[in-house]
N, C-alpha and C positions, 0 to 999 in steps of 0.2 A: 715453809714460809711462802707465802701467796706474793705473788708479785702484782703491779698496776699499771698497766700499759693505758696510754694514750691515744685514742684510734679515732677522736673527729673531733672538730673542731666548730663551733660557730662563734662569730662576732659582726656589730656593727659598732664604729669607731666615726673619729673624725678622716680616718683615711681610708674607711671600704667599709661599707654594706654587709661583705662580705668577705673570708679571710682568702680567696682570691687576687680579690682587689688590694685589699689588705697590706700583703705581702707584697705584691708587685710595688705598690708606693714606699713602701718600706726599705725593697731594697734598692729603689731610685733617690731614693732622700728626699723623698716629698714633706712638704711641710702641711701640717692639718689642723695649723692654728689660725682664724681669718679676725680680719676685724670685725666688732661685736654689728649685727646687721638684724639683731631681733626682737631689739628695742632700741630702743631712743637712749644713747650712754652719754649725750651732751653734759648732763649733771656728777657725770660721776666720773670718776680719774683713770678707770679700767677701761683697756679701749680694745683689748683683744681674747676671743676665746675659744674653744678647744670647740666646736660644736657639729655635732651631725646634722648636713643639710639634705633636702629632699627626701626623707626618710619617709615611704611608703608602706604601712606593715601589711595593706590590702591582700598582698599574695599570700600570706598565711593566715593575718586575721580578719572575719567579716568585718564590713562597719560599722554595725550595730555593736558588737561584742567589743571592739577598739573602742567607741565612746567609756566604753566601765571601765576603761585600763586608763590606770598612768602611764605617762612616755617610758619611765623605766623599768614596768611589765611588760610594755610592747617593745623593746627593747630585747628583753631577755626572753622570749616567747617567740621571737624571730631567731633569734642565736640559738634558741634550744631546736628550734625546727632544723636551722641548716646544719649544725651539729649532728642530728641522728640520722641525716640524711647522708650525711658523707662519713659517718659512722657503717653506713651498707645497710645498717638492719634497724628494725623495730620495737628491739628485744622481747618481741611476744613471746619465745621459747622458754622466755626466763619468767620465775613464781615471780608476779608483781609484788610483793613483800621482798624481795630480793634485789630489787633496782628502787633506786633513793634519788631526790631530787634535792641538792644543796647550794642555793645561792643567795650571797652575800649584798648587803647594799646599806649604805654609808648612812644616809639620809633618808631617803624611801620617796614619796609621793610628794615633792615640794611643788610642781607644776598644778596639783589638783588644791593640794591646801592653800596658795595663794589664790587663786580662783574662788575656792568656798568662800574663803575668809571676806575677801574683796565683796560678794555677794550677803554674806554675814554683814557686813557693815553698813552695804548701800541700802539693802530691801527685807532684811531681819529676818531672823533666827528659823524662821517656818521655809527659808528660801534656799538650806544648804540641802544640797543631793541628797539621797538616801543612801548612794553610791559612795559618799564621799570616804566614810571610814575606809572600806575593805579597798577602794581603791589609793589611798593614804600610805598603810602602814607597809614596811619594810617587807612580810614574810611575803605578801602579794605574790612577789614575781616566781618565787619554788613554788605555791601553792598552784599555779596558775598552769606553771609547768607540769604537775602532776596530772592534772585534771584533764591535760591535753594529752599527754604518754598513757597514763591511766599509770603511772608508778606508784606503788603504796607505800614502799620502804620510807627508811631516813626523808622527814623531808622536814626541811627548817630551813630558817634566814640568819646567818654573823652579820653582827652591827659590830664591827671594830673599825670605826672609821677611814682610812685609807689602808688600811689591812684588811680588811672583809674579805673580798674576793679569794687571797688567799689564804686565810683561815678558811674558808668555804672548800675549795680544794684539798687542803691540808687534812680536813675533817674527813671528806668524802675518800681520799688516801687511804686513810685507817679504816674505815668502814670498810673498803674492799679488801684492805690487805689483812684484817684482821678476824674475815671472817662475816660479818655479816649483811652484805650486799656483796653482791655479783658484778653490778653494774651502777654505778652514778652519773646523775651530770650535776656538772658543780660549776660555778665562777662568780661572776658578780655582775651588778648592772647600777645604774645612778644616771638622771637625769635633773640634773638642780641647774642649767645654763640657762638663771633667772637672774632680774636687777634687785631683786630681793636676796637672794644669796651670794650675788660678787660683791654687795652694798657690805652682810655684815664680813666677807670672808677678805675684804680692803680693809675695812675699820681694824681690825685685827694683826691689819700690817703683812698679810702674808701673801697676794696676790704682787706682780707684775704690773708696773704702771708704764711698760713699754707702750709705745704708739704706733712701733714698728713690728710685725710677729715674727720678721725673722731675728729680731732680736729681743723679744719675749722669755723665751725659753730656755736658759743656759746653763745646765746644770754644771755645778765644776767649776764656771769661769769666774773671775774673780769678781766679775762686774756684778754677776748675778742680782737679782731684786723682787724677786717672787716666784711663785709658782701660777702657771697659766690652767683658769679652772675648765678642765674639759668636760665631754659625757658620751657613754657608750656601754658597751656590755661584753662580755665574754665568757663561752660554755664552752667545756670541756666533757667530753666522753670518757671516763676514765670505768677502765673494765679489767677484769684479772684475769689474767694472761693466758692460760689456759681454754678461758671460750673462747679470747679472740682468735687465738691458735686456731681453735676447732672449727670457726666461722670461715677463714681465711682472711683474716680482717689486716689493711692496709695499719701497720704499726708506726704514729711518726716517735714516738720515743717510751722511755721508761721512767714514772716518777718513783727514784727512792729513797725519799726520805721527807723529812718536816721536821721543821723546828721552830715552836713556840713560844715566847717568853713576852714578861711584862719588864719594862723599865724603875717602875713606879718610883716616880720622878718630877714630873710633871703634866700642866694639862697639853701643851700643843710643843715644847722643846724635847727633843731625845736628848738622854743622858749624856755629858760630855763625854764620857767616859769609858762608851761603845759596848759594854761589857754585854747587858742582855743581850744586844741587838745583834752580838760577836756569838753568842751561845746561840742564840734559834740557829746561825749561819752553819756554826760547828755540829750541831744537833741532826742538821736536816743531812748534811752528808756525810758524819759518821755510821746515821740509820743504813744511808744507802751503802757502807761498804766503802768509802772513797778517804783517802787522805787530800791534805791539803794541795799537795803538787797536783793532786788530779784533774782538777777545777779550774777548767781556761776558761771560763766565762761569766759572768755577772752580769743580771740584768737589774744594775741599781736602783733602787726606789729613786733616787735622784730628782727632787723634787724641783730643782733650780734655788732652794730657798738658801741664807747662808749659816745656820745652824745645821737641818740636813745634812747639805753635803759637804759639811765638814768632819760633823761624829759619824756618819756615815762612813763614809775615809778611813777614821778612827777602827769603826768597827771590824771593818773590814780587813785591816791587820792586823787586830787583834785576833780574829778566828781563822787566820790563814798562816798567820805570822809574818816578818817583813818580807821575808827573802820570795815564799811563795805568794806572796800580793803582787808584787813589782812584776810578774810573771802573767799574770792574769788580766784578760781585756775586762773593762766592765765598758758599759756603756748605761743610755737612760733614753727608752721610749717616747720618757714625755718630751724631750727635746722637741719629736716631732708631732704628735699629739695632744702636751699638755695633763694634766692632772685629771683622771677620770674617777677620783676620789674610792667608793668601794668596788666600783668596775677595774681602777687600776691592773691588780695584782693578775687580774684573768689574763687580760688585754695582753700584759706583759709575760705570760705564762706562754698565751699563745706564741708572742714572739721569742722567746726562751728554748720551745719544742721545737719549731719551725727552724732556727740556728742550729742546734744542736742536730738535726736531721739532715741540714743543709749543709754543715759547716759554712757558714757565713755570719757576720758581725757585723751590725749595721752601725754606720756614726753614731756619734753625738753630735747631733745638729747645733750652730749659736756658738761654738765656743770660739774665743779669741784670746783671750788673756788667760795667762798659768794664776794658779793661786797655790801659793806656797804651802797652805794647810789641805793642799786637793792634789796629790802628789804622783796618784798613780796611774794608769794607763786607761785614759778614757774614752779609746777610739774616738779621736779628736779629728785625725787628720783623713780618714776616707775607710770606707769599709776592709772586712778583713775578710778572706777564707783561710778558714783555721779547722785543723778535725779538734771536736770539741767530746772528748770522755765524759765530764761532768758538768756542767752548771748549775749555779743558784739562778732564785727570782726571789728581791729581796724587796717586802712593804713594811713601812716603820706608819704608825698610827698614831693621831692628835691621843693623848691618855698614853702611852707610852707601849701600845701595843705594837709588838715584834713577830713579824711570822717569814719564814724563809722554804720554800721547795727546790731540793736538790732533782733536778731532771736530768736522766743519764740518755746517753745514745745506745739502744734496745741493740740487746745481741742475745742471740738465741740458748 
Protein backbone atom coordinates (compact mmCIF):
# COMPACT_ATOMS: atom_id res chain seq x y z
CA UNK A 1 0.00 0.00 0.00
CA UNK A 2 1.52 3.49 -1.12
CA UNK A 3 1.46 6.03 1.37
CA UNK A 4 0.88 10.02 0.85
CA UNK A 5 2.97 12.33 2.41
CA UNK A 6 2.60 16.11 2.52
CA UNK A 7 5.95 17.91 1.67
CA UNK A 8 4.66 21.88 0.56
CA UNK A 9 2.53 23.82 1.05
CA UNK A 10 1.14 27.12 -0.76
CA UNK A 11 -1.62 29.75 0.30
CA UNK A 12 -2.98 33.20 0.20
CA UNK A 13 -5.68 33.82 2.95
CA UNK A 14 -7.09 36.75 4.73
CA UNK A 15 -4.03 36.17 7.08
CA UNK A 16 -0.70 35.74 4.92
CA UNK A 17 0.17 35.83 1.34
CA UNK A 18 1.88 33.21 2.34
CA UNK A 19 1.85 30.13 4.67
CA UNK A 20 4.72 31.84 6.65
CA UNK A 21 2.84 34.67 7.44
CA UNK A 22 0.08 32.42 7.52
CA UNK A 23 1.03 30.55 10.39
CA UNK A 24 2.68 33.09 12.49
CA UNK A 25 -0.82 35.03 12.67
CA UNK A 26 -2.40 31.98 13.31
CA UNK A 27 -0.62 31.26 16.13
CA UNK A 28 -0.74 34.83 17.58
CA UNK A 29 -4.54 34.91 17.17
CA UNK A 30 -4.72 37.42 14.68
CA UNK A 31 -7.93 38.15 13.53
CA UNK A 32 -8.33 38.39 9.29
CA UNK A 33 -11.80 39.45 9.30
CA UNK A 34 -11.94 43.66 8.54
CA UNK A 35 -14.77 45.67 7.66
CA UNK A 36 -16.14 45.56 4.25
CA UNK A 37 -13.67 48.46 2.43
CA UNK A 38 -14.25 47.34 -1.26
CA UNK A 39 -17.28 48.72 -1.93
CA UNK A 40 -19.77 50.82 -0.64
CA UNK A 41 -21.94 48.33 2.00
CA UNK A 42 -24.16 51.56 3.30
CA UNK A 43 -27.24 49.66 1.46
CA UNK A 44 -26.69 46.35 2.71
CA UNK A 45 -26.80 44.94 6.52
CA UNK A 46 -23.27 42.95 6.10
CA UNK A 47 -20.64 45.03 7.25
CA UNK A 48 -17.79 42.65 7.55
CA UNK A 49 -15.49 40.37 5.46
CA UNK A 50 -13.00 37.76 5.27
CA UNK A 51 -10.79 39.47 2.33
CA UNK A 52 -7.23 39.43 0.89
CA UNK A 53 -5.68 42.86 0.75
CA UNK A 54 -2.88 44.15 -1.20
CA UNK A 55 -2.65 41.02 -3.19
CA UNK A 56 0.17 41.33 -5.76
CA UNK A 57 0.37 38.12 -8.18
CA UNK A 58 3.22 40.32 -10.37
CA UNK A 59 6.04 38.15 -8.77
CA UNK A 60 4.79 35.00 -10.38
CA UNK A 61 2.28 36.21 -12.86
CA UNK A 62 3.00 38.79 -15.89
CA UNK A 63 0.46 41.65 -16.32
CA UNK A 64 -0.61 40.84 -19.33
CA UNK A 65 -1.40 37.09 -18.52
CA UNK A 66 -3.16 38.21 -14.86
CA UNK A 67 -5.63 40.41 -17.03
CA UNK A 68 -7.16 36.64 -18.69
CA UNK A 69 -7.28 35.39 -15.08
CA UNK A 70 -9.92 35.67 -12.34
CA UNK A 71 -8.82 36.76 -8.87
CA UNK A 72 -9.31 32.99 -8.08
CA UNK A 73 -6.92 31.57 -10.88
CA UNK A 74 -4.52 34.21 -9.66
CA UNK A 75 -5.10 33.11 -6.34
CA UNK A 76 -4.40 29.36 -6.93
CA UNK A 77 -1.47 29.92 -9.43
CA UNK A 78 0.34 31.90 -6.82
CA UNK A 79 -0.31 29.02 -4.05
CA UNK A 80 0.64 26.58 -6.72
CA UNK A 81 4.01 28.47 -7.37
CA UNK A 82 4.99 28.88 -3.52
CA UNK A 83 3.91 25.18 -2.94
CA UNK A 84 6.42 23.59 -5.50
CA UNK A 85 8.76 25.73 -4.32
CA UNK A 86 8.99 24.88 -0.83
CA UNK A 87 8.13 21.47 -2.08
CA UNK A 88 12.31 21.61 -3.01
CA UNK A 89 11.67 20.40 -6.60
CA UNK A 90 10.13 20.74 -9.98
CA UNK A 91 9.02 17.24 -10.25
CA UNK A 92 10.79 17.13 -13.75
CA UNK A 93 12.18 13.58 -12.93
CA UNK A 94 8.66 12.44 -12.83
CA UNK A 95 6.70 11.15 -16.39
CA UNK A 96 4.31 14.28 -16.70
CA UNK A 97 1.40 11.75 -16.88
CA UNK A 98 2.35 10.96 -13.47
CA UNK A 99 1.81 14.21 -11.48
CA UNK A 100 -1.86 15.54 -11.67
CA UNK A 101 -3.18 18.94 -10.78
CA UNK A 102 -6.59 18.82 -8.73
CA UNK A 103 -8.28 21.87 -7.36
CA UNK A 104 -11.64 22.60 -6.14
CA UNK A 105 -13.58 25.87 -6.32
CA UNK A 106 -17.12 26.66 -4.87
CA UNK A 107 -18.20 29.24 -7.44
CA UNK A 108 -15.54 29.88 -9.89
CA UNK A 109 -15.03 33.34 -11.73
CA UNK A 110 -17.92 35.65 -9.92
CA UNK A 111 -15.51 38.84 -10.14
CA UNK A 112 -15.18 38.47 -14.03
CA UNK A 113 -18.98 37.44 -14.73
CA UNK A 114 -20.29 40.56 -12.77
CA UNK A 115 -18.07 42.69 -14.78
CA UNK A 116 -19.31 41.01 -18.18
CA UNK A 117 -22.55 41.08 -17.25
CA UNK A 118 -22.39 44.81 -16.00
CA UNK A 119 -20.88 45.61 -19.49
CA UNK A 120 -23.59 43.13 -21.23
CA UNK A 121 -26.20 45.47 -20.02
CA UNK A 122 -24.72 48.92 -20.34
CA UNK A 123 -23.11 48.56 -24.08
CA UNK A 124 -24.50 45.21 -25.48
CA UNK A 125 -23.90 41.84 -26.27
CA UNK A 126 -20.80 42.53 -28.92
CA UNK A 127 -18.94 44.17 -25.59
CA UNK A 128 -18.37 40.88 -23.50
CA UNK A 129 -14.59 39.75 -23.43
CA UNK A 130 -13.70 36.92 -25.57
CA UNK A 131 -11.79 36.05 -22.42
CA UNK A 132 -14.73 35.94 -20.41
CA UNK A 133 -15.85 32.09 -20.60
CA UNK A 134 -12.36 30.39 -19.97
CA UNK A 135 -11.80 33.01 -17.46
CA UNK A 136 -15.44 32.20 -15.66
CA UNK A 137 -15.62 28.75 -15.15
CA UNK A 138 -14.50 26.71 -12.16
CA UNK A 139 -11.87 24.19 -13.93
CA UNK A 140 -9.67 27.50 -14.80
CA UNK A 141 -7.56 27.49 -11.96
CA UNK A 142 -6.09 23.29 -12.20
CA UNK A 143 -5.92 23.95 -15.94
CA UNK A 144 -4.01 27.05 -15.45
CA UNK A 145 -1.85 25.15 -13.09
CA UNK A 146 -1.04 22.58 -15.34
CA UNK A 147 0.03 24.65 -18.04
CA UNK A 148 2.37 26.35 -15.85
CA UNK A 149 4.10 22.79 -14.13
CA UNK A 150 3.50 21.29 -17.53
CA UNK A 151 1.67 18.35 -15.31
CA UNK A 152 -0.41 16.08 -17.62
CA UNK A 153 -1.81 13.67 -15.15
CA UNK A 154 -5.40 13.88 -13.35
CA UNK A 155 -6.22 17.36 -13.81
CA UNK A 156 -9.92 18.47 -12.95
CA UNK A 157 -11.95 20.93 -10.73
CA UNK A 158 -14.76 19.46 -7.37
CA UNK A 159 -17.70 21.91 -7.30
CA UNK A 160 -18.98 20.64 -4.03
CA UNK A 161 -19.62 23.90 -2.55
CA UNK A 162 -17.78 24.40 0.83
CA UNK A 163 -16.36 20.94 0.51
CA UNK A 164 -14.46 21.23 -2.86
CA UNK A 165 -11.16 21.88 -1.56
CA UNK A 166 -11.35 18.89 0.22
CA UNK A 167 -12.77 16.54 -2.08
CA UNK A 168 -9.91 17.98 -4.31
CA UNK A 169 -7.32 16.60 -1.87
CA UNK A 170 -9.38 13.52 -0.86
CA UNK A 171 -9.33 12.84 -4.78
CA UNK A 172 -5.82 13.64 -5.33
CA UNK A 173 -5.12 11.08 -2.00
CA UNK A 174 -6.44 8.12 -3.90
CA UNK A 175 -4.76 8.97 -7.01
CA UNK A 176 -1.35 8.69 -5.36
CA UNK A 177 -2.18 6.14 -3.01
CA UNK A 178 -3.74 4.05 -5.29
CA UNK A 179 -1.36 3.99 -7.94
CA UNK A 180 -1.79 6.34 -10.52
CA UNK A 181 0.02 9.48 -9.93
CA UNK A 182 3.13 10.01 -8.19
CA UNK A 183 2.71 13.46 -7.33
CA UNK A 184 -0.47 16.00 -7.07
CA UNK A 185 -1.31 19.36 -6.16
CA UNK A 186 -4.55 19.73 -4.94
CA UNK A 187 -6.67 22.23 -2.70
CA UNK A 188 -9.04 24.86 -3.60
CA UNK A 189 -9.35 28.46 -4.44
CA UNK A 190 -12.68 30.98 -4.48
CA UNK A 191 -12.71 34.61 -4.77
CA UNK A 192 -16.65 35.94 -4.70
CA UNK A 193 -15.89 39.00 -1.82
CA UNK A 194 -18.35 40.81 -4.18
CA UNK A 195 -21.90 43.08 -3.04
CA UNK A 196 -23.42 40.75 -5.53
CA UNK A 197 -22.74 37.57 -3.64
CA UNK A 198 -22.95 38.76 0.23
CA UNK A 199 -26.37 40.48 -1.30
CA UNK A 200 -27.77 36.83 -2.25
CA UNK A 201 -25.63 34.90 0.56
CA UNK A 202 -27.77 37.61 3.41
CA UNK A 203 -30.93 37.09 1.69
CA UNK A 204 -30.68 33.44 2.49
CA UNK A 205 -30.01 34.24 6.11
CA UNK A 206 -26.80 32.73 6.44
CA UNK A 207 -24.18 35.51 6.67
CA UNK A 208 -23.23 37.63 9.91
CA UNK A 209 -24.73 40.93 10.37
CA UNK A 210 -22.11 41.61 13.09
CA UNK A 211 -20.79 45.35 12.72
CA UNK A 212 -18.00 44.44 14.94
CA UNK A 213 -15.35 41.42 13.36
CA UNK A 214 -14.28 40.50 16.51
CA UNK A 215 -17.54 39.50 16.98
CA UNK A 216 -18.56 38.21 13.64
CA UNK A 217 -17.17 34.93 13.67
CA UNK A 218 -18.23 32.62 16.55
CA UNK A 219 -18.39 29.25 15.90
CA UNK A 220 -19.86 27.20 18.87
CA UNK A 221 -21.18 30.29 20.92
CA UNK A 222 -24.45 30.51 21.46
CA UNK A 223 -24.91 33.95 20.22
CA UNK A 224 -23.65 32.93 17.03
CA UNK A 225 -25.51 34.56 13.71
CA UNK A 226 -23.68 33.63 10.62
CA UNK A 227 -21.07 32.77 8.79
CA UNK A 228 -18.30 35.58 7.88
CA UNK A 229 -17.94 35.15 3.78
CA UNK A 230 -14.08 34.99 3.28
CA UNK A 231 -11.59 34.40 -0.03
CA UNK A 232 -8.33 32.71 -0.61
CA UNK A 233 -6.81 29.55 -1.68
CA UNK A 234 -4.70 26.67 -0.67
CA UNK A 235 -2.16 23.95 -2.47
CA UNK A 236 -0.98 21.09 -1.26
CA UNK A 237 2.07 18.92 -2.45
CA UNK A 238 0.88 15.57 -1.78
CA UNK A 239 3.52 12.95 -3.17
CA UNK A 240 4.10 9.12 -2.24
CA UNK A 241 6.43 8.56 0.22
CA UNK A 242 8.92 6.78 -1.31
CA UNK A 243 10.12 9.71 -3.86
CA UNK A 244 10.01 12.06 -1.23
CA UNK A 245 12.19 9.69 0.86
CA UNK A 246 14.55 9.39 -2.30
CA UNK A 247 14.52 13.33 -2.91
CA UNK A 248 15.24 14.16 0.81
CA UNK A 249 12.10 16.05 0.85
CA UNK A 250 11.23 18.08 4.33
CA UNK A 251 7.78 15.75 5.47
CA UNK A 252 5.28 18.10 7.38
CA UNK A 253 2.79 15.10 7.85
CA UNK A 254 0.94 12.01 6.52
CA UNK A 255 -2.68 11.99 4.96
CA UNK A 256 -4.38 8.54 5.65
CA UNK A 257 -7.25 8.41 4.88
CA UNK A 258 -10.72 10.20 3.36
CA UNK A 259 -14.08 10.04 3.82
CA UNK A 260 -16.84 10.87 1.68
CA UNK A 261 -20.43 10.84 1.92
CA UNK A 262 -23.73 12.62 0.89
CA UNK A 263 -26.34 13.63 3.55
CA UNK A 264 -29.12 13.79 0.93
CA UNK A 265 -31.26 15.75 2.99
CA UNK A 266 -31.43 19.00 2.09
CA UNK A 267 -30.28 22.15 -0.05
CA UNK A 268 -28.16 24.37 2.53
CA UNK A 269 -29.00 22.45 6.24
CA UNK A 270 -27.00 19.20 7.34
CA UNK A 271 -28.81 16.44 8.52
CA UNK A 272 -29.83 16.76 12.13
CA UNK A 273 -28.93 13.72 12.67
CA UNK A 274 -25.01 13.67 12.01
CA UNK A 275 -24.96 10.24 10.53
CA UNK A 276 -23.21 10.91 6.89
CA UNK A 277 -21.27 13.57 8.16
CA UNK A 278 -20.21 11.01 11.41
CA UNK A 279 -19.32 8.28 8.58
CA UNK A 280 -17.01 10.36 6.02
CA UNK A 281 -15.30 11.20 9.93
CA UNK A 282 -15.19 7.26 10.74
CA UNK A 283 -14.30 6.46 7.09
CA UNK A 284 -11.27 8.80 6.67
CA UNK A 285 -9.58 7.44 9.95
CA UNK A 286 -10.48 3.86 9.89
CA UNK A 287 -8.66 4.11 6.11
CA UNK A 288 -5.63 5.51 8.02
CA UNK A 289 -5.41 2.77 10.57
CA UNK A 290 -6.46 4.93 13.61
CA UNK A 291 -9.34 4.34 16.31
CA UNK A 292 -11.22 6.68 17.82
CA UNK A 293 -9.06 7.60 21.02
CA UNK A 294 -6.37 8.32 18.46
CA UNK A 295 -7.68 11.50 17.21
CA UNK A 296 -6.86 14.66 19.46
CA UNK A 297 -7.68 17.07 17.07
CA UNK A 298 -10.42 18.63 14.74
CA UNK A 299 -10.26 21.05 12.61
CA UNK A 300 -14.21 21.83 12.55
CA UNK A 301 -15.90 23.03 9.45
CA UNK A 302 -17.41 25.19 12.08
CA UNK A 303 -19.10 27.62 10.13
CA UNK A 304 -20.31 30.01 13.01
CA UNK A 305 -23.94 29.20 11.60
CA UNK A 306 -26.61 27.64 14.25
CA UNK A 307 -27.52 24.57 12.41
CA UNK A 308 -23.79 23.80 11.63
CA UNK A 309 -22.38 23.73 14.62
CA UNK A 310 -24.76 22.08 16.28
CA UNK A 311 -25.24 18.68 13.87
CA UNK A 312 -21.80 19.20 13.47
CA UNK A 313 -21.39 18.54 17.41
CA UNK A 314 -23.77 15.82 16.75
CA UNK A 315 -21.72 14.35 14.24
CA UNK A 316 -18.92 14.31 15.84
CA UNK A 317 -20.03 12.01 18.47
CA UNK A 318 -21.51 10.08 16.60
CA UNK A 319 -18.14 8.95 14.85
CA UNK A 320 -16.06 9.15 17.84
CA UNK A 321 -18.39 8.13 20.39
CA UNK A 322 -19.08 10.31 23.58
CA UNK A 323 -16.44 9.34 25.83
CA UNK A 324 -13.57 9.69 23.00
CA UNK A 325 -15.39 13.25 21.80
CA UNK A 326 -15.04 14.89 25.20
CA UNK A 327 -11.35 13.90 24.86
CA UNK A 328 -10.69 15.64 21.59
CA UNK A 329 -9.69 19.50 21.04
CA UNK A 330 -11.57 20.64 17.95
CA UNK A 331 -11.41 23.99 17.11
CA UNK A 332 -12.67 26.35 13.75
CA UNK A 333 -10.30 28.46 11.28
CA UNK A 334 -12.89 30.58 10.27
CA UNK A 335 -13.00 32.03 13.73
CA UNK A 336 -10.16 33.86 12.37
CA UNK A 337 -10.56 34.04 8.76
CA UNK A 338 -14.22 33.56 8.08
CA UNK A 339 -15.59 31.26 5.38
CA UNK A 340 -13.41 30.79 2.28
CA UNK A 341 -16.27 28.69 0.67
CA UNK A 342 -14.40 26.04 -1.84
CA UNK A 343 -10.74 27.32 -0.68
CA UNK A 344 -12.07 26.36 2.89
CA UNK A 345 -11.13 22.82 3.31
CA UNK A 346 -7.31 23.51 1.75
CA UNK A 347 -6.85 26.50 3.88
CA UNK A 348 -7.92 24.42 6.89
CA UNK A 349 -5.80 21.25 5.82
CA UNK A 350 -3.02 23.49 5.65
CA UNK A 351 -3.68 24.48 9.37
CA UNK A 352 -4.59 20.74 10.30
CA UNK A 353 -0.67 19.53 8.91
CA UNK A 354 0.97 22.49 10.26
CA UNK A 355 -0.67 21.51 14.16
CA UNK A 356 -0.21 17.97 13.84
CA UNK A 357 3.78 18.69 12.98
CA UNK A 358 3.88 21.31 15.51
CA UNK A 359 1.76 20.02 18.17
CA UNK A 360 0.02 23.17 18.58
CA UNK A 361 -3.87 24.09 18.61
CA UNK A 362 -4.91 27.29 17.78
CA UNK A 363 -8.21 29.14 19.50
CA UNK A 364 -11.34 29.57 18.55
CA UNK A 365 -11.45 33.06 18.30
CA UNK A 366 -15.31 35.12 19.41
CA UNK A 367 -16.41 32.78 21.64
CA UNK A 368 -18.13 33.81 25.01
CA UNK A 369 -21.26 32.09 25.69
CA UNK A 370 -21.53 28.01 26.15
CA UNK A 371 -24.27 26.58 24.12
CA UNK A 372 -25.80 23.65 25.54
CA UNK A 373 -26.18 21.78 22.09
CA UNK A 374 -22.22 22.82 21.34
CA UNK A 375 -20.78 20.71 24.26
CA UNK A 376 -17.40 19.74 23.47
CA UNK A 377 -13.92 21.07 23.79
CA UNK A 378 -13.49 24.02 21.42
CA UNK A 379 -10.27 25.44 22.35
CA UNK A 380 -12.19 28.41 23.59
CA UNK A 381 -9.99 29.64 26.30
CA UNK A 382 -6.24 29.93 24.62
CA UNK A 383 -4.13 27.76 22.46
CA UNK A 384 -2.89 24.35 23.34
CA UNK A 385 0.56 22.18 22.79
CA UNK A 386 -0.65 18.82 22.40
CA UNK A 387 1.31 15.81 20.57
CA UNK A 388 -1.29 15.14 18.21
CA UNK A 389 -1.23 11.18 16.55
CA UNK A 390 -4.24 11.86 14.39
CA UNK A 391 -6.51 14.55 13.20
CA UNK A 392 -9.47 15.08 11.03
CA UNK A 393 -10.20 18.37 8.70
CA UNK A 394 -13.78 18.25 8.43
CA UNK A 395 -16.19 20.34 5.39
CA UNK A 396 -19.81 19.84 5.30
CA UNK A 397 -21.42 21.44 1.77
CA UNK A 398 -24.71 23.57 0.85
CA UNK A 399 -26.46 20.07 -1.01
CA UNK A 400 -25.30 17.96 1.84
CA UNK A 401 -21.91 17.09 0.69
CA UNK A 402 -19.55 15.51 3.56
CA UNK A 403 -15.86 15.08 3.07
CA UNK A 404 -13.31 14.53 5.95
CA UNK A 405 -9.08 13.87 5.67
CA UNK A 406 -7.77 12.08 8.48
CA UNK A 407 -3.90 13.60 8.61
CA UNK A 408 -1.44 11.69 10.90
CA UNK A 409 1.94 12.89 12.32
CA UNK A 410 4.66 10.96 9.62
CA UNK A 411 6.82 8.37 11.20
CA UNK A 412 8.99 6.54 9.20
Amino acid sequence: MRRVVITGMGTVNPLGKNVAEFWENIKANKLGIKLIDEFDASDIPVKVVGSVKDFDPSGVIEKKEAKRMDRFTQFAVCSADEALKDSGTDFSDIDPYRAGVIVGAGIGGLHETEKQHTSFLEKGSDRISVFYIPMMITNMAAGTIAMKTGFKGDNYCTTTACASATHAIGEAFRKVKDGYLDVCLAGGTEACVTKFAISGFNNMKALSKAECPEEASTPFDLNRQGFVLGEGCGILVLEELEHALARGAEIYAEIGGYGATGDAYHMTSPSPTGEAAARAMRNSFEEAGLKADDIGYINAHGTSTGLNDKYETTAIKLALGETAARKTVINSTKSMIGHLLGAAGAVEAIVTALSVKNGFIHKTLGYKTPDPECDLDYCTEGNREVEIKGALSNSLGFGGHNATLCIKKYEA
